[in-house]
C-alpha positions as semicolon CSV with decimal commas, in nm:
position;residue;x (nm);y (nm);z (nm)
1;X;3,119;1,033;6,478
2;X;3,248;1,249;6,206
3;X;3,636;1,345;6,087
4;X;3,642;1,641;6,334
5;X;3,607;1,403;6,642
6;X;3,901;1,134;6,540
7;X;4,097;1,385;6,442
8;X;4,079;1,564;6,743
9;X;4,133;1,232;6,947
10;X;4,455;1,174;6,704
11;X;4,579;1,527;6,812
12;X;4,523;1,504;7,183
13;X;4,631;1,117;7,221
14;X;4,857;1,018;7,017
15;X;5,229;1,061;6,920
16;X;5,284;1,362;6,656
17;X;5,525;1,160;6,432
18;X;5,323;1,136;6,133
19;X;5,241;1,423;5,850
20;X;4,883;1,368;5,866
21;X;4,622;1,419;5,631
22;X;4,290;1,581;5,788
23;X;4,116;1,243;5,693
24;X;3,967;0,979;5,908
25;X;3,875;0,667;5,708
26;X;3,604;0,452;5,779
27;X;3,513;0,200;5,565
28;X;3,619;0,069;5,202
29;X;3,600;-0,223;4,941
30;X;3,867;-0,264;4,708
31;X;4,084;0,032;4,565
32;X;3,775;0,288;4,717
33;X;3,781;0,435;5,015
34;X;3,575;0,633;5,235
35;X;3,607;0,890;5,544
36;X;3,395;0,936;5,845
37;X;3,217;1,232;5,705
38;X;3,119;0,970;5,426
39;X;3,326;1,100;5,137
40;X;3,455;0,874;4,858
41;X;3,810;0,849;4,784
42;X;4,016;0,647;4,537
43;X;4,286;0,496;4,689
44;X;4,638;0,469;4,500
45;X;4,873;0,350;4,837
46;X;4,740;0,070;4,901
47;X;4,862;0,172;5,306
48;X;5,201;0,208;5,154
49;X;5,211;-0,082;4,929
50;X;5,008;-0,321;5,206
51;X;4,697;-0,400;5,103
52;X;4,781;-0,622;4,737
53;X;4,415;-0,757;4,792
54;X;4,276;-0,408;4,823
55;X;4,037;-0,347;5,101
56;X;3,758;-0,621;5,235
57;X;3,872;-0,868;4,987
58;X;3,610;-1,146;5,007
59;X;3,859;-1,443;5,017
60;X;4,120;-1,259;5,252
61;X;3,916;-1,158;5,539
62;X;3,734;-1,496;5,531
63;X;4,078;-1,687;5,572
64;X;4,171;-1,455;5,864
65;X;3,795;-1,507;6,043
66;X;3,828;-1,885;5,974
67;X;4,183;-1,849;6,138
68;X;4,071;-1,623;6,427
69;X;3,801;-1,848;6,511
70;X;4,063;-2,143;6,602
71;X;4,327;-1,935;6,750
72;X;4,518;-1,632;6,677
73;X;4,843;-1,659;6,873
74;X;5,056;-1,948;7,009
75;X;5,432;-1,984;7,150
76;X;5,677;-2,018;6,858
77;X;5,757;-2,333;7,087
78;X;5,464;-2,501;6,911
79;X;5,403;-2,558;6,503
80;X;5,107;-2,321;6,371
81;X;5,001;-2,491;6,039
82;X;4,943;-2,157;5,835
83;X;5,299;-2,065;5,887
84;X;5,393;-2,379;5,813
85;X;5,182;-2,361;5,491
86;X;5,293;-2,012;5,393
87;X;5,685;-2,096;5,464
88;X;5,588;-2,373;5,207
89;X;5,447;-2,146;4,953
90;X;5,703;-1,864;4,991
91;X;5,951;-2,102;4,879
92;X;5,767;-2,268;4,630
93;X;5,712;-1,890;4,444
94;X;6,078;-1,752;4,509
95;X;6,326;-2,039;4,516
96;X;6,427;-1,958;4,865
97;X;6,524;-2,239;5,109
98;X;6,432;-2,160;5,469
99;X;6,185;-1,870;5,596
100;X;6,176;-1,662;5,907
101;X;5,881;-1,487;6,009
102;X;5,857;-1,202;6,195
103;X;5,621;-0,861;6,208
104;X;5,763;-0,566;5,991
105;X;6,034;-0,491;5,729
106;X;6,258;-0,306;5,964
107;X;6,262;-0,623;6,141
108;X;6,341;-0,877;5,836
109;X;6,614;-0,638;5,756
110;X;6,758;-0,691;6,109
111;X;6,702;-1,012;6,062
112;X;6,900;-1,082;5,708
113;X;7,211;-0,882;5,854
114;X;7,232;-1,092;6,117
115;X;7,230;-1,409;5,902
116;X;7,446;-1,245;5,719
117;X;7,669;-1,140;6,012
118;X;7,661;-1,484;6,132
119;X;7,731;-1,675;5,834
120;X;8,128;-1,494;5,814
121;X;8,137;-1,541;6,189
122;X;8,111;-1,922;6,163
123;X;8,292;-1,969;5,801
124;X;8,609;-1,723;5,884
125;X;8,591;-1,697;6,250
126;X;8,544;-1,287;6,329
127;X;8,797;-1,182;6,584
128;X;9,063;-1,414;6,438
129;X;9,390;-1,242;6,309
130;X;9,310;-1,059;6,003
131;X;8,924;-1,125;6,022
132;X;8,658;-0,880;6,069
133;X;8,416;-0,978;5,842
134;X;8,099;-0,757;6,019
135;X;8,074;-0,514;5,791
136;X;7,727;-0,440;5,535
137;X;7,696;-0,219;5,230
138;X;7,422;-0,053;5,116
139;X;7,347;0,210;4,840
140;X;7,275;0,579;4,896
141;X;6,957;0,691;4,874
142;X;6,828;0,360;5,013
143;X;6,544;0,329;5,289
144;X;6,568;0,002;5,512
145;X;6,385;0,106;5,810
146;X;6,335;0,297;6,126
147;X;6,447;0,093;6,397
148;X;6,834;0,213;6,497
149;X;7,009;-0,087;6,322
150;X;6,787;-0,033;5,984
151;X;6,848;0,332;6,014
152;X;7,198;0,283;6,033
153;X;7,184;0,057;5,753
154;X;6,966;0,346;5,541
155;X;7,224;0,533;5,281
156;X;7,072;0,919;5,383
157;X;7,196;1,150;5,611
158;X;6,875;1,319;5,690
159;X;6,801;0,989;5,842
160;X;7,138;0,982;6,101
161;X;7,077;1,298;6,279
162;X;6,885;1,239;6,575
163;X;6,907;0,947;6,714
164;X;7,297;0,844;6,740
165;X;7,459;0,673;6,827
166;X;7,420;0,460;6,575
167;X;7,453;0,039;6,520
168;X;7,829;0,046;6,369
169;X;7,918;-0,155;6,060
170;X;7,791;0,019;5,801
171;X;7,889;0,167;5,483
172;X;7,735;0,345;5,174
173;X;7,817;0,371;4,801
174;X;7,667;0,540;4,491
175;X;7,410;0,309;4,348
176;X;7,462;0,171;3,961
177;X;7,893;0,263;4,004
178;X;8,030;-0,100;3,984
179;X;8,379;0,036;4,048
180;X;8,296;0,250;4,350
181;X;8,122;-0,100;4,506
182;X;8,427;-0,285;4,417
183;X;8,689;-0,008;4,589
184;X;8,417;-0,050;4,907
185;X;8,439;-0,459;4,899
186;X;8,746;-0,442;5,168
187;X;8,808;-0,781;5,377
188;X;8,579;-0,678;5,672
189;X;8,251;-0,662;5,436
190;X;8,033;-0,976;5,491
191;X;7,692;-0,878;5,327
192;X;7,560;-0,649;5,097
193;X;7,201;-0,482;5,111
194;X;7,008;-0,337;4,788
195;X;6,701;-0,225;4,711
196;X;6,628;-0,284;4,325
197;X;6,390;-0,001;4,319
198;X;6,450;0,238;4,586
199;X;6,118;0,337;4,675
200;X;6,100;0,584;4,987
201;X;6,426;0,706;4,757
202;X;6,239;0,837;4,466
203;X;6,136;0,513;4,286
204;X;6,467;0,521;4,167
205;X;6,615;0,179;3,984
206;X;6,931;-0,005;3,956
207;X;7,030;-0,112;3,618
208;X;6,968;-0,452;3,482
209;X;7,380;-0,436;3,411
210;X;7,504;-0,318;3,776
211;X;7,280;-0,586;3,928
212;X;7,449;-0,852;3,738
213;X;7,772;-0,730;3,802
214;X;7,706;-0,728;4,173
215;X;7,559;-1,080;4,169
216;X;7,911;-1,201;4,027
217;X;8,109;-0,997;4,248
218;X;7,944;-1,076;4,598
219;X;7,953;-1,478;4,469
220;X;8,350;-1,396;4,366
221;X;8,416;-1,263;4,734
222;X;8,146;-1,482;4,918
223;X;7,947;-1,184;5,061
224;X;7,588;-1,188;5,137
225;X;7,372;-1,053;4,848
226;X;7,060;-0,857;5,054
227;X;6,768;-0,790;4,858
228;X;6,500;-0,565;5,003
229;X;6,195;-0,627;4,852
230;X;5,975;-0,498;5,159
231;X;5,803;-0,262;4,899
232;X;5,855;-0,406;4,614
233;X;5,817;-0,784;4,618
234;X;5,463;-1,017;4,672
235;X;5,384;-0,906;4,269
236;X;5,423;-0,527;4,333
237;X;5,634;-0,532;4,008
238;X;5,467;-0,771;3,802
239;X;5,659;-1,095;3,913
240;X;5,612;-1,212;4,288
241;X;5,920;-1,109;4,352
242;X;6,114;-0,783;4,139
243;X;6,440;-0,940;4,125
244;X;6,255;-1,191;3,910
245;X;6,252;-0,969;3,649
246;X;6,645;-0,924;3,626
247;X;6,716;-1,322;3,665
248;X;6,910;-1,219;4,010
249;X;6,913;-1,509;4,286
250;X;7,018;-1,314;4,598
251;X;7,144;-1,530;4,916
252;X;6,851;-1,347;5,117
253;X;6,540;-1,188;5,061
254;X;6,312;-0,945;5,258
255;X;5,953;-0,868;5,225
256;X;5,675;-0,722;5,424
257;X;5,398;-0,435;5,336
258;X;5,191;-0,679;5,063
259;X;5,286;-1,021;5,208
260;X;5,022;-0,964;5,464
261;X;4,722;-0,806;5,275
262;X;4,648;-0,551;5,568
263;X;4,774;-0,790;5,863
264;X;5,133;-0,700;6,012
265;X;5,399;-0,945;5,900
266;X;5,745;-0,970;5,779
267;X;6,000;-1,198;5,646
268;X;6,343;-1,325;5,551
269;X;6,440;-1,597;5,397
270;X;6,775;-1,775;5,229
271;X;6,903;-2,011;4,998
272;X;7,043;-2,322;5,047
273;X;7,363;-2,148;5,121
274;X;7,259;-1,970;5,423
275;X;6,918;-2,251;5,559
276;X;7,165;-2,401;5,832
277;X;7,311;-2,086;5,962
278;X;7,091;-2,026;6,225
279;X;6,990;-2,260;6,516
280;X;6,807;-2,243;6,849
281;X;6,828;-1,932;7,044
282;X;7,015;-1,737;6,719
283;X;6,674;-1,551;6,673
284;X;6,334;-1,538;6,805
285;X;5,982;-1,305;6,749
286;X;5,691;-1,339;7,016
287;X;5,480;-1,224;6,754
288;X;5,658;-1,360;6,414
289;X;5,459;-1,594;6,220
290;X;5,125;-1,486;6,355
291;X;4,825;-1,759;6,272
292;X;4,564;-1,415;6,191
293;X;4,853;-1,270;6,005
294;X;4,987;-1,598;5,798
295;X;4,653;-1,712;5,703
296;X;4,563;-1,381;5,536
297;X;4,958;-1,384;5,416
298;X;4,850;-1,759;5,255
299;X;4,557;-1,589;5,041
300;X;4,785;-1,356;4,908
301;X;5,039;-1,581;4,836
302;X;4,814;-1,781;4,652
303;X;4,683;-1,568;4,377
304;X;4,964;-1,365;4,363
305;X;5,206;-1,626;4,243
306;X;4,946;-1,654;3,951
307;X;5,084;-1,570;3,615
308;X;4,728;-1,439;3,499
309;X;4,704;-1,239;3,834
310;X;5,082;-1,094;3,825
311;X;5,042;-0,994;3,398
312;X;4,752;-0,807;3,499
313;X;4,957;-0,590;3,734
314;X;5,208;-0,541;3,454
315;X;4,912;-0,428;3,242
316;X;4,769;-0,233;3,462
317;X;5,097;-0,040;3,559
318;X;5,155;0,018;3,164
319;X;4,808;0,154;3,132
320;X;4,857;0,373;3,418
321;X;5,213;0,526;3,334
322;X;5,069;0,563;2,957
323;X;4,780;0,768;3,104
324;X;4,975;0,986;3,300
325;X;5,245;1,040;2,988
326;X;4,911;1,124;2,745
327;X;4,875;1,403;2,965
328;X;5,116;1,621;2,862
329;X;5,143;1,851;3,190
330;X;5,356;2,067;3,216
331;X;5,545;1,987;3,570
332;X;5,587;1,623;3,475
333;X;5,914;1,550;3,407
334;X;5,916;1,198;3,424
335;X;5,694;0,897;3,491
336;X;5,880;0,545;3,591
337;X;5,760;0,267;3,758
338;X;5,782;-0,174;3,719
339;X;5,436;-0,336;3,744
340;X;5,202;-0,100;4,002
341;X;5,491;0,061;4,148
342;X;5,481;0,398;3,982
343;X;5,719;0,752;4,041
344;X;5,600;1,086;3,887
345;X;5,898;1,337;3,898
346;X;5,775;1,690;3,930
347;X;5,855;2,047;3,907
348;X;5,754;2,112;4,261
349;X;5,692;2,000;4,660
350;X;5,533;1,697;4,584
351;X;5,394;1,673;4,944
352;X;5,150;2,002;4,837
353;X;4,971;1,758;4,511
354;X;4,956;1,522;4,805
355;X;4,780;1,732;4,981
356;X;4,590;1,845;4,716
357;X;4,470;1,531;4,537
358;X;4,376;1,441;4,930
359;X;4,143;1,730;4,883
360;X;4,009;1,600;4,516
361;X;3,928;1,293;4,668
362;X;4,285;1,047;4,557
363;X;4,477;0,923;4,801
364;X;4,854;0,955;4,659
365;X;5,216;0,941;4,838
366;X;5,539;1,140;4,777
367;X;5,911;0,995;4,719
368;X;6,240;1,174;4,719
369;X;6,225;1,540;4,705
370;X;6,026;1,610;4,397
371;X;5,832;1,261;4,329
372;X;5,492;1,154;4,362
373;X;5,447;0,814;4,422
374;X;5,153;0,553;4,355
375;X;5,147;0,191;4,487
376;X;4,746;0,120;4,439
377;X;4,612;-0,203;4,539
378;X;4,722;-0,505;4,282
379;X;4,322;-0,571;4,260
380;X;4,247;-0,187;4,131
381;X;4,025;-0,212;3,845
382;X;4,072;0,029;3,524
383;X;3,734;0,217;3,634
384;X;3,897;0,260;4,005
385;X;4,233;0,350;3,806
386;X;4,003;0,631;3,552
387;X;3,826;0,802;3,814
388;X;4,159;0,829;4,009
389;X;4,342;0,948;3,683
390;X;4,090;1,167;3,620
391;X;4,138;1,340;3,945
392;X;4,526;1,353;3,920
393;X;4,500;1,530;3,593
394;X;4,236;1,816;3,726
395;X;4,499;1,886;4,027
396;X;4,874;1,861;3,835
397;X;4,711;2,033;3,518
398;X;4,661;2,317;3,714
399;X;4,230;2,279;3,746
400;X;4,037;2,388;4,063
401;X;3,726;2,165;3,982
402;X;3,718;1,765;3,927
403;X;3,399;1,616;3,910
404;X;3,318;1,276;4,182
């Protein structure tokens, strides 16, 4: 069956809520993909920052087939041993306490405010004269998910329009403004929620300074210190974790997308501060800690964590913001990025050189209003990362013809 057919099944079947591409993918290895009409792509989104191993990985999809050939689900009543064994490692990379597992990032965002929530509940007693501690802050032009709590929780308006109401017990501030976060730190805030790179934002950073300042002031009123690292953390950045690179030690973590190499899986977990807060019956997930899911998590985790494995994302990511820079195009105002987490601001609808480079044969994403964004597989070799380059040059420099 070729593109035509899926696509037509997509139309007729299923839910219109995404911008689709007219692609149908059928097969790949690594950082190249192909479609059902057997054309050759290179891939730089990684499924939206999922697939660190790239695609077919030898040593991931044999850890999920020797998992799947034992069992691949089980009551959270009972122990699985590769959740066990990833918990372990997760902790052992970040210098987290305690992990919760559960199945997307909207859902380990839920998650952390509720640990957050329920830490001030059980230290100053909510509902108590003079107590409300309830309240989370997060920074404009953040994304935390899609679910009615995360959307709540998201700092743009475009995102609070259509489904209200909304979960209460939020509030937003201007990101890198120390002051404007302190005038918002009022006695009902328990937590606060950041994304050090805000990636569905624009790929848009906090500064090194603000982040230290917050550290000191959520430790000075004992709030919560969030960090969101669904997109950017398991070595997107070049350390497993991008608040690594600042020398921040947030109270609780999130991640998702790469943790699971192409299996669905999320997670939050907490210092020492926070490891006792909750107890049976606090929290639950049918599906959290999947044995499939953690086993592929597990080879991840592995050779992520390794310094060789995370310096040659931060060499890769150099090389590929360096190329881009060297080409001196005109609509490319500005090329940022940490690792192989990259943001090209352009004159322009950056959702038509999606489109485009789609057509070229590169599979790119768009950020913000004007960025385009590239999270490639952490496994993308330099010749995947040339013939994709070569491709993005032909289409922003203006060219109608790139050879394959």
């Amino acid at each position: 069956m070729n593109n035509a057919y899926y696509l037509g099944l997509d139309a007729e079947y299923v839910m219109g809520t995404y911008g689709r591409l007219p692609v149908a993918i059928s097969h790949g290895k690594n950082a190249t993909v192909y479609d059902c009409d057997g054309r050759k792509y290179i891939d730089f989104t990684s499924g939206i920052g999922v697939n660190s191993l790239g695609l077919c990985d030898e040593g991931w999809t044999a850890a999920v087939t020797e998992q799947l050939g034992k069992f691949a689900h089980m009551s959270n009543y009972y122990v699985a041993p590769k959740m066990a064994e990833l918990a372990r490692e997760l902790t052992a990379a970040t210098g987290m306490s305690k992990v919760f597992f559960c199945n997307s990032g909207a859902e380990a965002n839920e998650g952390a405010i509720k640990l957050a929530r329920k830490y001030s509940r059980d230290k100053y007693g909510f509902g108590k004269p003079g107590n409300t501690r309830a309240t989370i802050i997060t920074l404009k032009n953040s994304f935390h998910g899609r679910t009615i709590t995360t959307l709540a929780a998201t700092g743009q308006d475009k995102f609070h329009v259509d489904f209200a109401p909304y979960t209460e017990g939020f509030k937003y501030v201007e990101p890198n403004d120390i002051d404007a976060l302190k005038e918002a730190m009022t006695p009902d805030v328990c937590g606060l929620m950041i994304e050090i790179i805000q990636g569905e934002g624009g790929v848009n950073f906090l500064r090194g300074a603000y982040l230290r300042d917050v550290e000191e002031l959520c430790r000075e009123h004992d709030i919560a210190l969030i960090v969101d690292e669904v997109q950017t953390g398991i070595g997107r950045t070049g350390r497993f974790l991008t608040c690594q690179n600042y020398g921040i030690e947030p109270d609780i973590v999130t991640v998702a997308k790469g943790l699971g190499g192409g299996l669905p899986i999320g997670a939050f977990m907490c210092n020492d501060k926070f490891a006792t807060v909750l107890g049976p019956g606090d929290h639950g997930s049918t599906f959290g800690g999947n044995p499939a899911a953690c086993a592929g998590a597990l080879e991840v985790v592995r050779r992520v964590k390794d310094q060789a494995f995370l310096r040659s994302v931060r060499d890769k990511g150099e090389y590929l913001r360096a190329r881009i820079k060297d080409m001196n195009i005109p609509i490319v105002r500005e090329v940022r990025g940490l690792g192989l987490m990259t943001g090209v601001e352009i004159d322009g609808d950056p959702r038509e050189y999606v489109k485009k480079c789609c057509e070229m044969g590169l599979l790119i994403l768009s950020a913000g209003s004007n960025v385009l964004r590239f999270l490639p597989p952490l496994t993308i070799t330099y010749d995947e990362l040339d013939a994709g380059l070569k491709i993005l040059e032909a289409v922003l420099g203006g060219s109608q013809r790139c050879e394959k």
